[in-house]
C-alpha positions in Angstrom: 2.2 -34.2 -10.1 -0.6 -33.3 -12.3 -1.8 -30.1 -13.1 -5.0 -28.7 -12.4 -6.0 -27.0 -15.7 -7.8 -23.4 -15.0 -9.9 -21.5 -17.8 -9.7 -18.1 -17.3 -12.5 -15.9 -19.0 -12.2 -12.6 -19.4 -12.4 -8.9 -21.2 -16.4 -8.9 -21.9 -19.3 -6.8 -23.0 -19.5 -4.1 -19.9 -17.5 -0.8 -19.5 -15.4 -2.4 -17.1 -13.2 -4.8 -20.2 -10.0 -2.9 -19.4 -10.4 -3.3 -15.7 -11.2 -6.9 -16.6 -7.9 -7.6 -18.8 -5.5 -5.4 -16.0 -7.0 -8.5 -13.8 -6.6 -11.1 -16.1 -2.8 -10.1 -16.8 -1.7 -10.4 -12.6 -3.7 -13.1 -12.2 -2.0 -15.5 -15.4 1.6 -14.0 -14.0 0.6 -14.8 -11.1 -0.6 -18.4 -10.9 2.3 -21.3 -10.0 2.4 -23.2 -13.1 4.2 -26.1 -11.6 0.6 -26.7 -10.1 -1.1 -24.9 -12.7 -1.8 -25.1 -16.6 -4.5 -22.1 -18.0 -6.7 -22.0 -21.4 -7.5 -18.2 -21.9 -11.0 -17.3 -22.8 -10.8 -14.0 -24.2 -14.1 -12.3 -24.7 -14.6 -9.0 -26.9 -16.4 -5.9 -26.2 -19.1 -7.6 -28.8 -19.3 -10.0 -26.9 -17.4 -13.3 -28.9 -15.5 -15.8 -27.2 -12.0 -16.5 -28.5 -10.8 -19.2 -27.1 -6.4 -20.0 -26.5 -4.4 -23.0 -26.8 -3.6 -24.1 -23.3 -0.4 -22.3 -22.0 2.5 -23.3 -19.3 4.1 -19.6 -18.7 2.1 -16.3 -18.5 2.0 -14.0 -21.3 4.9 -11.2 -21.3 2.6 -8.5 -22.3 -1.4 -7.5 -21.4 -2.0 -7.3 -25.2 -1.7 -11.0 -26.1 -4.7 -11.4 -24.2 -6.6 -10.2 -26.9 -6.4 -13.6 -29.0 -5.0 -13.3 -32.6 -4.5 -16.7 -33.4 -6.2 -20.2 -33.1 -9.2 -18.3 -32.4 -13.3 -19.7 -32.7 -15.9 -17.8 -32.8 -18.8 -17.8 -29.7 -20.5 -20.9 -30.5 -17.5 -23.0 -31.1 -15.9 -21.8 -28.0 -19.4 -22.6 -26.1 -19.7 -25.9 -27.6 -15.5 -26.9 -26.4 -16.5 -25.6 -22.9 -19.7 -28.1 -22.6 -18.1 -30.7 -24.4 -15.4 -31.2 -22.4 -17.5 -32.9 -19.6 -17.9 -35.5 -21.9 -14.0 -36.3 -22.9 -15.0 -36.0 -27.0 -11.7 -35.7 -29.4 -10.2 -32.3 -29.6 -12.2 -31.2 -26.7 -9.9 -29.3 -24.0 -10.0 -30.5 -20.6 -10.7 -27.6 -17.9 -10.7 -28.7 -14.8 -12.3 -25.3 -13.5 -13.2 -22.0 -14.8 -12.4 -18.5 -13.4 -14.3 -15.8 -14.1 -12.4 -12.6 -14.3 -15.1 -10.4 -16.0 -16.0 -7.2 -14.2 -19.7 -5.1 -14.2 -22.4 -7.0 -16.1 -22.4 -10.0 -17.8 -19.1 -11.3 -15.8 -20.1 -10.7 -12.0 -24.4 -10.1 -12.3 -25.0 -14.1 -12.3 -25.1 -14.3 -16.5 -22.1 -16.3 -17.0 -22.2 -18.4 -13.6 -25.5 -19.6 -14.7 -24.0 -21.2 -18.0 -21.2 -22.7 -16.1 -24.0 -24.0 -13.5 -25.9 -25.6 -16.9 -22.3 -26.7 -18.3 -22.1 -28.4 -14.9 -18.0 -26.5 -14.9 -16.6 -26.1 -11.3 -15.8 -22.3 -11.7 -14.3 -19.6 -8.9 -16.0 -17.1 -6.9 -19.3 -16.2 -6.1 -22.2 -17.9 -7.4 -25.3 -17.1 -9.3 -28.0 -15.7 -6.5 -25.1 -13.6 -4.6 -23.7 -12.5 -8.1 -26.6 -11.2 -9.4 -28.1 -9.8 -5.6 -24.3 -8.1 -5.5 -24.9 -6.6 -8.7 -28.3 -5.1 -8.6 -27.7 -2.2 -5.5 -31.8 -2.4 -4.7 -31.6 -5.8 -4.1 -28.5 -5.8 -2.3 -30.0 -3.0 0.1 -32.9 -4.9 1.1 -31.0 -7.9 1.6 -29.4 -5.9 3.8 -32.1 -4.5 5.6 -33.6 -7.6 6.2 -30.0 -8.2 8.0 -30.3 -5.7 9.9 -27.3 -3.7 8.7 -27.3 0.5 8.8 -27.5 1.8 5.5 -27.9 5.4 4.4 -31.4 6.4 2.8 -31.9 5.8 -0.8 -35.0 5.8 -3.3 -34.7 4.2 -6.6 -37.0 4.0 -9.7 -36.9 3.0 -13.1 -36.3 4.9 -16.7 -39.9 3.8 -17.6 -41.1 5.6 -14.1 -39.0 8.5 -14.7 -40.2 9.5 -17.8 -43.9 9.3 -16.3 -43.1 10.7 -12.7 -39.9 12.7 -13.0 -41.1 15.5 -11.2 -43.1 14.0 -8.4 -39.7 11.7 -8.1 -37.2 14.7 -7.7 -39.7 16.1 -5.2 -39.4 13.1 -2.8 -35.8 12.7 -3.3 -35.2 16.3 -2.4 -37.7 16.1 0.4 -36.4 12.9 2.0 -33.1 12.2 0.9 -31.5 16.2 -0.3 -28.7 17.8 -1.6 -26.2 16.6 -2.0 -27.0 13.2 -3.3 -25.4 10.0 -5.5 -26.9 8.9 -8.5 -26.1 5.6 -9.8 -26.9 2.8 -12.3 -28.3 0.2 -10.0 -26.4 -2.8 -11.6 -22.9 -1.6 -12.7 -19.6 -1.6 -10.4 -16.5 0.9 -10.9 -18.2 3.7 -10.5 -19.0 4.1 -14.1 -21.8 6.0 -14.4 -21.7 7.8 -10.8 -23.0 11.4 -10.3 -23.0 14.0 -7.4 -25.7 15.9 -7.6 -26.4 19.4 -5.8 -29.0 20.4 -7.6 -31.9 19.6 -9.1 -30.7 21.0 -12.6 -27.3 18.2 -11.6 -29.9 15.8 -10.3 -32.1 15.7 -13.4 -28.5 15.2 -15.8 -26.8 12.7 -13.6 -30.0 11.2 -13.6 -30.4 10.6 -17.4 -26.7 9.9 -17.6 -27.2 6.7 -15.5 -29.9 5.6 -17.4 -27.1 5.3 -20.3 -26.1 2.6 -18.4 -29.1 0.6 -17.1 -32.8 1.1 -16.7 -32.9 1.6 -13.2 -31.5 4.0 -11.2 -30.3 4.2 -7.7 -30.2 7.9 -5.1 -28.3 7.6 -1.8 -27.8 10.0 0.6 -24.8 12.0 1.4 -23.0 11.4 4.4 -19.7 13.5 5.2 -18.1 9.6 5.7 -14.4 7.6 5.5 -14.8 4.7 3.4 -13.0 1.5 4.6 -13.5 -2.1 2.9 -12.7 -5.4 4.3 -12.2 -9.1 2.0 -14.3 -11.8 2.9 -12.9 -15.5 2.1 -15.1 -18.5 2.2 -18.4 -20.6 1.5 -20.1 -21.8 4.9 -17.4 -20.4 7.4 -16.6 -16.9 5.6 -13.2 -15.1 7.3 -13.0 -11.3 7.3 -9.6 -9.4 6.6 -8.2 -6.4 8.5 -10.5 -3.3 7.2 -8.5 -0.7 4.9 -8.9 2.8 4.1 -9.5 4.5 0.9 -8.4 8.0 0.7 -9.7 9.5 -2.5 -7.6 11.9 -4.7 -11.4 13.2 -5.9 -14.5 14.2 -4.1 -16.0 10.9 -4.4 -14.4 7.6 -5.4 -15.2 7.8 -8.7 -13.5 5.5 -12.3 -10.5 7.9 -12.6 -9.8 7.9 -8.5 -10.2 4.6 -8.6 -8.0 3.3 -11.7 -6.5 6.5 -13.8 -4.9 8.9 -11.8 -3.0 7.2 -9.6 -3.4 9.7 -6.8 -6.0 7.7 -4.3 -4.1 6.2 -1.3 -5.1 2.8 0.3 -4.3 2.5 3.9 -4.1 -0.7 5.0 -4.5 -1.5 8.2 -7.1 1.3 8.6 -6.5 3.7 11.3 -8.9 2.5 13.3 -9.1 1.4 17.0 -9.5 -2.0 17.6 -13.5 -2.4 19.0 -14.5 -0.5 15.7 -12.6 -2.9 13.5 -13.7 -5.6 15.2 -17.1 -4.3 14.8 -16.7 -3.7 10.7 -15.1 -7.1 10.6 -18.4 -8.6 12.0 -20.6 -6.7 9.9 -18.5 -7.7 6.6 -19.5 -11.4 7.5 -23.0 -10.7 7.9 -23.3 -8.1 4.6 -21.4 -11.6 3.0 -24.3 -14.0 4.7 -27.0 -11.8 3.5 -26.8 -12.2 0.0 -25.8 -16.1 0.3 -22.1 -15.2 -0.9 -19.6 -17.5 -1.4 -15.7 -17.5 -2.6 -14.5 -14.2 -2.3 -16.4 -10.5 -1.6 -14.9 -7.2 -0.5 -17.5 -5.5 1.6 -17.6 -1.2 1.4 -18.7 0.5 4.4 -19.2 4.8 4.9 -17.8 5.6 8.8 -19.6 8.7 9.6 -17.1 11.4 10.7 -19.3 13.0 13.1 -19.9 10.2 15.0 -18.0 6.6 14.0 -21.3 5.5 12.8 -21.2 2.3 10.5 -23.1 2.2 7.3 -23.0 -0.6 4.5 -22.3 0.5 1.4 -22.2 -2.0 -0.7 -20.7 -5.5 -1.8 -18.9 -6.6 -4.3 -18.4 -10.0 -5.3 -15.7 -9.9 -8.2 -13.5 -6.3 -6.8 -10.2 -5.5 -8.7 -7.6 -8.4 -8.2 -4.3 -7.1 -9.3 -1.4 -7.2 -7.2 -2.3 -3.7 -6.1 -5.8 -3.7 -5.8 -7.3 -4.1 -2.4 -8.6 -7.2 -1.9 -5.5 -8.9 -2.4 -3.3 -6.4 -0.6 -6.2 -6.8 2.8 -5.3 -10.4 2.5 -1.4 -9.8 1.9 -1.6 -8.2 5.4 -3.7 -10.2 7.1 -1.2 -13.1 6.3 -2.1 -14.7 2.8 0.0 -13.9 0.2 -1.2 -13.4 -3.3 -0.4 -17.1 -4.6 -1.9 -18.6 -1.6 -5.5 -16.3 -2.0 -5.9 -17.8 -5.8 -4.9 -21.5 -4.1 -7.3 -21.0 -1.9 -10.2 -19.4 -3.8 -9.6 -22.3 -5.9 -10.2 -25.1 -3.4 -13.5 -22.9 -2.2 -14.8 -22.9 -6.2 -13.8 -27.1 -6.0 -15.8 -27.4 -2.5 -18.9 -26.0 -3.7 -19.0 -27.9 -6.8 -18.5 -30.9 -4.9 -21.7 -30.0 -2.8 -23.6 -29.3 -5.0 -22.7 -32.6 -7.1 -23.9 -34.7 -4.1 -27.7 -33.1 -4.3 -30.3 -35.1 -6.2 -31.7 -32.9 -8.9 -34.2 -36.0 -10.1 -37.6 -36.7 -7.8 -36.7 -40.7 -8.6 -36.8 -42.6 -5.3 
């Protein structure tokens, strides 16, 4: 039987690079390599590609992802990944790329569109849902046009905040109040997440986000349980059972999330049936809105007072270890771990294929 040969790309420019190579390490020790053969793609927090010999066993340890040997710099790497289409000597045959590259640059769109122009089958969303995943203002009015229930929010950007701060905090305090979450608009992992009950803690998480883009997002507070579902798919999506998160801090923030190991994940969500149902259904339509595609885990706020759903947000590449929880909403809903990267893999292969059968010439 041959083997399908998968590049995996990861590590990367954002804050999320250790999250990035935690996913990269389960995934490669996770992979069947009687089907499967992998060529890592190791990029560095400066942003070079090192590129690996192709391998037939995982690594033993998360380190070797870092590539010390048989290394080339960004533009050799670049060149081997377009080359390869065209079967030239010493060029590595990939049969389809997966990135596993976290926060921006890896899940904003950027590197799906240079797959797209290297014309590279590749896993997972694609560019428009990537980047409309990414970027939380675009992703709420995508939802709104769906017709999903979202808490408030206002957003503006540094350049308005330095001319308008204090005609901004006014609104925010007038329509949206304390306490309130400020947040990079285009980041993931919560890096870069404030609560603010103030407006002296408003005004600091404020600039503090700006560290990390140069547009901010407020959202509301809402006294909420936060359950996620997985969404599979292209055309015909599939929702997982929901599961809920349970945070060891007040809000979900980096170290709840990945540091202190004290957040539970319940999984099913205790939930009664009509209301999963009903979060199910919205996951689908929260995938549909922003044109998704491969895989997205969709984060919705359940308002204690009275079961009321909000969408929160998607995320089209979520953590992927063995212990994150889009894999384990799969594991329970009856695909294992092995069978989720089989399948994500024929979904990455069926767009492709889709999109190799349009006409991209205006000749007759």
């Amino acid at each position: 039987m041959n083997k399908l040969t998968v590049g995996l790309v990861y590590g990367g420019k954002s804050g999320e690079h250790e999250v990035s190579l935690q996913t990269a390490f389960a995934v490669m020790n996770a992979f069947d390599f009687n089907k499967y053969e992998i060529v890592p793609f190791y990029i560095t927090k400066q942003g070079e590609w090192k590129k690996g010999d192709k391998i037939s066993a995982p690594f033993a340890r998360i380190e070797e992802l870092k590539l010390t040997s048989h290394l080339t710099g960004t533009q050799e790497a670049l060149n081997s990944l377009f080359s390869r289409l065209y079967h030239s000597e010493g060029a590595i045959e990939v049969d389809i790329m997966f990135p596993l590259l976290h926060g921006t640059f890896g899940e904003d769109g950027t590197i799906q569109g240079l797959f797209e122009m290297a014309n590279m089958p590749y896993i997972g969303a694609g560019v428009l849902p990537s980047a409309a995943g990414m970027d939380k203002v675009t992703m709420k009015k995508l939802f709104a046009e769906a017709g999903l229930p979202q808490v408030g929010y206002q957003y503006f950007t540094r350049t308005q905040w330095a001319k308008e701060s204090h005609d901004l905090i006014n609104s925010i305090e007038d329509i949206l109040g304390y306490p309130c979450f400020v947040k990079p608009a285009n980041l993931g992992s919560s890096v870069g997440v404030s609560k603010a009950r103030d407006r002296e803690e408003l005004t600091r998480a404020v600039e503090f986000a700006f560290r990390y883009d140069i547009k901010v997002i407020i959202e509301q507070f809402v006294d909420a349980r936060e359950v996620e579902v997985s969404v599979l798919g292209n055309d015909e999506p599939m929702a997982s059972i929901p599961g809920e998160i349970v945070s060891s801090s007040e809000y979900y923030d980096y170290a709840a999330k990945y540091t202190d190991g004290q957040s539970q994940m319940l999984i099913p969500a205790p939930l009664d049936s009509e209301l999963a149902d009903r979060i199910r259904e919205a996951a689908i339509v929260a995938f549909q809105a922003i044109e998704g595609n491969g895989i997205s885990r969709i984060d919705f706020f359940i308002r204690k007072s009275d079961l009321a759903i909000f969408i929160n947000e998607v995320n089209t590449m979520p953590g992927f270890t063995p212990f994150s929880m889009y894999p384990l909403l799969w594991r329970e809903t009856g695909l294992s771990y092995a069978a989720l990267l089989d399948r994500m893999i024929e979904l990455g292969q069926e767009r492709y294929d889709s999109k190799r059968a349009l006409n991209y010439s205006n000749d007759l």
